[in-house]
N, C-alpha and C positions, 0 to 999 in steps of 0.2 A: 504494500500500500504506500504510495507517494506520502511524502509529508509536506505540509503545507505550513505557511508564516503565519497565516490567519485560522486559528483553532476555530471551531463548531462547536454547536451548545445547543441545549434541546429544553425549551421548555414545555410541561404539561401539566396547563391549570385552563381555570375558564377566562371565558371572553367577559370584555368589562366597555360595555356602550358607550360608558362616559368617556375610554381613555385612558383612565387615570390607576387603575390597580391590573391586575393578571396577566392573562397574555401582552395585551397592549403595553403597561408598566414593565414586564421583562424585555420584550422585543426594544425598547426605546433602551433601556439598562442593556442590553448588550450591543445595541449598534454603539452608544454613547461611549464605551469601555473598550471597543473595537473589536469583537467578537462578531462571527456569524451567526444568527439565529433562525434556528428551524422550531416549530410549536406543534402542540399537539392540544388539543381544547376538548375540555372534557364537557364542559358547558357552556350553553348564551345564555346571558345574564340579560336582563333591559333593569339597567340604572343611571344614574347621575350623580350629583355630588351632593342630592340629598337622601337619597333611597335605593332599595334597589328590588323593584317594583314585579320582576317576573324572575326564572329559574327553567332556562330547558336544558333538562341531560341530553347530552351525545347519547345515540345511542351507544351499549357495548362495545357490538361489533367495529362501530366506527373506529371509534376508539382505539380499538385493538390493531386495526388495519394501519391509523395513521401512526402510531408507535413503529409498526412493522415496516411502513415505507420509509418513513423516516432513516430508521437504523440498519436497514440491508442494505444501505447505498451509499447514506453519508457517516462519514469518519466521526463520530461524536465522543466530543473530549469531556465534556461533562453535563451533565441533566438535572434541572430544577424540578422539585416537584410542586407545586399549589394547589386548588381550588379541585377537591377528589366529588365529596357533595354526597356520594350516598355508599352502603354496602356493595353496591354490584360492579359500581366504577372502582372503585379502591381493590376488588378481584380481581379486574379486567387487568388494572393496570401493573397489578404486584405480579401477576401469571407473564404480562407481553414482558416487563424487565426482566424477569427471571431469565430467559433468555439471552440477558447482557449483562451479569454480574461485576465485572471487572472495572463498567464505568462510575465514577465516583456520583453521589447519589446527595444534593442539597434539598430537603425536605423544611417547606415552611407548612406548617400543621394549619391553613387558615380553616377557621373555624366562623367567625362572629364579622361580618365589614366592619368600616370604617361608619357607620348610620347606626352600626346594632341589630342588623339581619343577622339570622341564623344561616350559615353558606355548610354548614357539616352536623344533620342531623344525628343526638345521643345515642341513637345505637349503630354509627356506623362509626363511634372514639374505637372502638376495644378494634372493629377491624383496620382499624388501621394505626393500634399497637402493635396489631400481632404482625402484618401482613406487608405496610411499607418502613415504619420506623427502624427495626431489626436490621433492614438493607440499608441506612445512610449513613452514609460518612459525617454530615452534619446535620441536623435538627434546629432551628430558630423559632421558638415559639416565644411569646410574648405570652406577659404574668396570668392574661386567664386564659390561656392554651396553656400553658404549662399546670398550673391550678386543675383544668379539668382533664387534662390528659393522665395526670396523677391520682386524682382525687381527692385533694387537698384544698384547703384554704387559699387564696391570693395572695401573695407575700405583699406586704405593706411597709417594708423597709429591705436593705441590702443584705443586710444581715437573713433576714426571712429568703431572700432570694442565695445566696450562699447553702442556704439547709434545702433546698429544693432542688439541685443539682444530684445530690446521689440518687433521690426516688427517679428524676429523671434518665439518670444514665441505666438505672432498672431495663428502661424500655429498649434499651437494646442498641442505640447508635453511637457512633464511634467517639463523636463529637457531640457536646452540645450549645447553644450559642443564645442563653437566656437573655431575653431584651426587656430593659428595664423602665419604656420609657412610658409607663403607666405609674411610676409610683409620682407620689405627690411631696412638694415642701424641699425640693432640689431642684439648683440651680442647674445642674448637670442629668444627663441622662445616662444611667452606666448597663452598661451592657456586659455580660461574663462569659467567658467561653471558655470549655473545663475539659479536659480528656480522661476524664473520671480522677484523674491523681492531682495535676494544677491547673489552678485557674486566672488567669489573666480577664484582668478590665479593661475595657475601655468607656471612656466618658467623655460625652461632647453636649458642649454648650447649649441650651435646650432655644428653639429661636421662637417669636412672636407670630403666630400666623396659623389661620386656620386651615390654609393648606395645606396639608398632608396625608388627603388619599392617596394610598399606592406606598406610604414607605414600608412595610413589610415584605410586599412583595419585590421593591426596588433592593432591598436588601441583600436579600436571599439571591435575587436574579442578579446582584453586583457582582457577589461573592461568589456564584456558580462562573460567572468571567476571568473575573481574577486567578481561579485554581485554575480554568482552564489553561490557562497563561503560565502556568507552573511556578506561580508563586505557591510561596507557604502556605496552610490556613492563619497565621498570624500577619502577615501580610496582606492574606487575601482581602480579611475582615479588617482591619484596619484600616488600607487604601483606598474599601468599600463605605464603610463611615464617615470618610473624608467624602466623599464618591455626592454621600447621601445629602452632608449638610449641607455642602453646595448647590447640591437640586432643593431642599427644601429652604434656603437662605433666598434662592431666586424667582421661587415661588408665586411671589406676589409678582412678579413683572406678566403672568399669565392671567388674563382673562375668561375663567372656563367657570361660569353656573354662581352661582351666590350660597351654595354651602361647603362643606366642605371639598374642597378643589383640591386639582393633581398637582405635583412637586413637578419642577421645570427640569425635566431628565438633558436637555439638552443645551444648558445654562452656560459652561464654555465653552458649547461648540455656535452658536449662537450669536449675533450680535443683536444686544436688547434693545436695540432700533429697529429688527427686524428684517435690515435691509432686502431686498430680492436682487438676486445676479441675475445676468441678461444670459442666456444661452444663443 
């Protein structure tokens, strides 16, 4: 197999109308990080950045087929997983990877939007402890994905998030990357990333704005770039961070909807005037 300068990347979550989180949020996080992205969409969403007002599963099979065309053809260096939404896709999809163990595996557990919709019905947590988590190399759940992925309380300080790291490493992935930027009464946002033995923080300045649909899934989707790139995971998620506050610092120069709104993924590639080039 030829090798190539520009690595491949594979996301499969759902579709987000507005733009601002899922496929759309990673596809803009890898072209922006320099990556190629190919997707796989497990569901069409019809939302905004106030709601998110419908839910249609792929079917199965689809599913199964765009995984399989995907990955029998192109070179893929690593794969994000998002938006699974029920028991029978979180099958589909643990069975079509199975198939590809070797490629590293960033799993963001979205469960709840950015509005407070339900996107991963309670009896489809346990299948997809058993069935996707076990397979990733990284896990990034935020305080109530982590909270109900364990069964436990919401940690409400750092310390609380420090004791929820080993039930979490329980569920089986290699990495995990607890994102902390739901607690309250800090000026900083800190995030932990543990390999079961040490843990390293990061913490970035929390900014003013209600922007910030899609950072979860910009995250995850930074960080699935950056490994592809053969950085470290401490690199990866770092560079990623930096990656994020920038799209979310740039935020406001977007115009999209009057609630919460997407993060401007393409903030240094951009001139915030907009300009248009002549072809």
């Amino acid at each position: 197999m030829k090798s190539f300068a520009i690595p491949n990347v594979l996301t499969i979550a759902g579709s987000d109308s507005g733009g601002g989180a899922g496929i759309q949020a990673d596809l803009k996080a890898f072209s922006a990080l320099g990556v190629y992205g190919a997707s796989v969409i497990t569901a069409v969403t019809a939302q905004n950045t106030h709601t998110v007002s419908a839910i249609h599963p792929i079917p199965n099979e689809v599913i199964a087929a765009q995984i399989d065309a995907v990955l029998t053809d192109i070179a893929i260096h690593a794969i994000k997983v998002g938006m699974l939404g029920s028991v029978d896709i979180i099958e589909t999809v643990a069975q079509a990877l199975s198939r590809y163990p070797t490629i590293p595996l960033v799993v963001d557990p979205v469960m709840i939007s950015k509005s407070g919709s339900a996107l991963l019905p309670m009896n489809a947590v346990a299948a997809l402890k058993q069935q996707i988590l076990p397979r990733a190399y990284l896990i990034t759940p935020n305080l109530p994905e982590a909270a109900a992925l364990v069964g436990l309380d919401e940690p409400t300080t750092i310390d609380g998030m420090y004791a929820l790291l080993p039930k979490l490493h329980e569920l089986g992935a290699k990495h995990v990357l607890l994102k902390g930027g739901h607690l309250e009464g800090d000026n900083d946002a800190v995030d932990l990333l543990s390999d079961g033995k040490h843990v390293q923080a990061y913490r970035a300045k929390r900014i003013n704005t209600q922007n910030t649909h899609g950072t979860g899934c910009t995250l995850s989707s930074a960080i699935t770039a950056l490994l592809a790139k053969h950085l470290s995971l401490d690199a990866a998620v770092s560079q990623a961070k930096v990656y994020l506050s920038e799209s979310i610092a740039a935020a406001d120069q977007l115009d999209v909807g009057s609630g919460h709104g997407p993060l401007h993924h393409f903030a240094t590639l951009w001139n915030s005037t907009s300009d248009v080039r002549e072809y």
